[in-house]
Each structure stands twice: as structure tokens, then as C-alpha cells.
PADOVEX-890375 format. One record per residue: z, x, y of N, C-alpha, C, O in turn. Coordinates in steps of 0.001 Angstrom, whole numbers, plus 500000, padded with zeros to 6 digits. Layout:
N
ZXYZXYZXYZXY;...
This chain:
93
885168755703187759884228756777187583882872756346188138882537755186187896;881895757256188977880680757010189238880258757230188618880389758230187912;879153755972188531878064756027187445876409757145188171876050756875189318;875954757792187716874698758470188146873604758182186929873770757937185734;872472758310187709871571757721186473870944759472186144871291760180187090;870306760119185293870250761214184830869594762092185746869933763271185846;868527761502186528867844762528187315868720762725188333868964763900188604;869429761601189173870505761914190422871995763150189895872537764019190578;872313762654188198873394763961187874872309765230187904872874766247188306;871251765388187664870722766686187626870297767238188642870321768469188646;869615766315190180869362766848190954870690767490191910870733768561192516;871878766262191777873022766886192578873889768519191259874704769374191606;873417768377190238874317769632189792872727770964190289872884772137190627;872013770570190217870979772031191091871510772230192362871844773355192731;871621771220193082872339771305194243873380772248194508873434773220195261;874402771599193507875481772609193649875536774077193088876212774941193647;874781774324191939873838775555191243873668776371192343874315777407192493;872665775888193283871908776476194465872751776758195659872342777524196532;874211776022195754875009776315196602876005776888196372876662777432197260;876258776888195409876720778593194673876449779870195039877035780841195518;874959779436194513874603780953194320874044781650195697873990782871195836;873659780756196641873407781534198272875053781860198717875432782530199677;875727781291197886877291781481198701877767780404199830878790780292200506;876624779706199730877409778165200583878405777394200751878798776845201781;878943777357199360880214777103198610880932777823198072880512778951197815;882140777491197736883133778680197091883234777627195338882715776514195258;883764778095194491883600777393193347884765776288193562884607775175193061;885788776550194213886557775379194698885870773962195217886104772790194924;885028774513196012884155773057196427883167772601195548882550771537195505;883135773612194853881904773081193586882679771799192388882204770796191857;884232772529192320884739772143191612884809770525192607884177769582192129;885441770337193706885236769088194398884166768354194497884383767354195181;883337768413194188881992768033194508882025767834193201881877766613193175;882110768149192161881582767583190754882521766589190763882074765483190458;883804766652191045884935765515190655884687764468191662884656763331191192;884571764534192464884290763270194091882926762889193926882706761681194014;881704763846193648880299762915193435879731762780191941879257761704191575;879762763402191461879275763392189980880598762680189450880458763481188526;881445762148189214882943761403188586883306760748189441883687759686188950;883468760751190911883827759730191491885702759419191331886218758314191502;886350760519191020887482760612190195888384761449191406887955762312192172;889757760902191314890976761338192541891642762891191423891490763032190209;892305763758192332892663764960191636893420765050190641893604765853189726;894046763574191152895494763275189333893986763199188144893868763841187100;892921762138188779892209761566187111891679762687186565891823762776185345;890973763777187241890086764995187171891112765958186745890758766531185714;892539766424187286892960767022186287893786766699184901894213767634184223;893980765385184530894283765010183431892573765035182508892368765443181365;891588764463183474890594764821182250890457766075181799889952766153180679;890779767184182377890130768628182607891621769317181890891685770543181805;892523768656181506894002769298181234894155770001181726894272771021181047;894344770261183693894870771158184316895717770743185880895515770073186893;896465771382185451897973770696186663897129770130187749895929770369187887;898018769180188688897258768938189822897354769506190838896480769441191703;898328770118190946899221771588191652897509772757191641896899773107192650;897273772980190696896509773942190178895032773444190530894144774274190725;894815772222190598893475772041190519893533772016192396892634772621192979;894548771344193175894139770678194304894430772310194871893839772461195940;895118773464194477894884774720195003893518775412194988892980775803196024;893059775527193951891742776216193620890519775347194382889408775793194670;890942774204194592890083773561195666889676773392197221888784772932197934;891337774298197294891876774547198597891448776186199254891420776852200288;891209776212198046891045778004198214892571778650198427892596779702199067;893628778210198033894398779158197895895439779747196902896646779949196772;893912779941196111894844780718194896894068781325193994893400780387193558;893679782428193353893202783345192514893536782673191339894641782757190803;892313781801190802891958781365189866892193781969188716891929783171188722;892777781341187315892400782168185848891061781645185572890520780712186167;890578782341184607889123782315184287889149780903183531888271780049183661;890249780787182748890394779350181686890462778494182865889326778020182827;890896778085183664891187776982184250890035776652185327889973775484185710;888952777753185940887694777688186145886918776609185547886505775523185954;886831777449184119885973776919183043886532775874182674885629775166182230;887419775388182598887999773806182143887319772629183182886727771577182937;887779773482184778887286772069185526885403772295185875884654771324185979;885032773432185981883694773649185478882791772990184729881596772864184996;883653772356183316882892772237182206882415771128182551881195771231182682;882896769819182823882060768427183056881036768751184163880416767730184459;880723769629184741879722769933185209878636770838184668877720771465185199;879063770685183416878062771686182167877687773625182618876930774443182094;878689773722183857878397775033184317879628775826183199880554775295182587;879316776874183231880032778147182688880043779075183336879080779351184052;881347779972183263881909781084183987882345782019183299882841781759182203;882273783314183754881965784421182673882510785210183546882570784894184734;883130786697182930883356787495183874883132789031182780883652789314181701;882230789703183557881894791073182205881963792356182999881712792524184192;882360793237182075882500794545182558881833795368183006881102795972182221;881805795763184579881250796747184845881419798279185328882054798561186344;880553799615184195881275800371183896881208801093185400880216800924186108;882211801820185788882412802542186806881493803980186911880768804188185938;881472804679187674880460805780187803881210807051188164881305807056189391;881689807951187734882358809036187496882030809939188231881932810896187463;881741810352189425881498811610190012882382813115190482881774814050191002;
């Protein structure tokens, strides 16, 4: 596991925050990027920490596969991000 000292985990998770949200990244690479620089961790160690297949994790990383929201938020979480998904009402004309 890589070690980061607190300001380097916080400046690289804004990083990835910020490359999110312009759309730079897809959450697949976000999800890579927390496990390869912030953990320093291969896809078997990251999805046994994260309890999610490796089938499942090295897809959603790959981009090819329509994510569940749980398994987002599982490999998400050691990156202290959260994922949400809320209803929006339609417009009736």
C-alpha cells in the first residue's frame, strides 16, 4: 500500500473531484486512480478490500459495464467520495 502524507491524499483526491466534475474522467478512472495512486494496490487487493469481484471492478474500470450504484459506492468509498442518484420529476406537456 502507498503511503501519502495528508496534504498529498487531499490534494490528489481534489484532483480527481475536479476531474470528475469537468468530465475528464469517467468514474472508472477515478475508481483507478484512487486504487493505483492513493493505495498503491493491484485489482485482486482493491477488490477484496472494497468486497467487489475482480471481474466487476477491472470492468467498471474498463468502461464496460453499467455500474450498480452499490458497487460504485463500495469502490468510491476509500476515496471518501459518495454517489447518489435522485429523482428527477419529468414535465408533462
Amino acid at each position: 500500500m502507498t503511503e501519502t502524507s495528508g496534504q498529498e491524499r487531499l490534494t490528489l483526491l481534489s484532483q480527481i473531484e475536479a476531474d470528475i466534475n469537468s468530465g475528464a474522467i469517467s468514474l472508472g478512472e477515478a475508481i483507478r486512480r484512487i486504487r493505483t495512486e492513493l493505495y498503491g494496490m493491484t485489482q485482486t487487493q482493491y477488490a477484496a478490500y472494497t468486497k467487489v469481484s475482480d471481474k466487476t471492478l477491472r470492468e467498471i474500470e474498463k468502461g464496460h459495464t453499467d455500474a450498480r450504484l452499490s458497487n460504485l459506492s463500495k469502490l468510491l468509498a476509500p476515496g471518501d467520495f459518495k454517489i447518489s442518484a435522485r429523482f428527477v420529476p419529468r414535465k408533462i406537456t
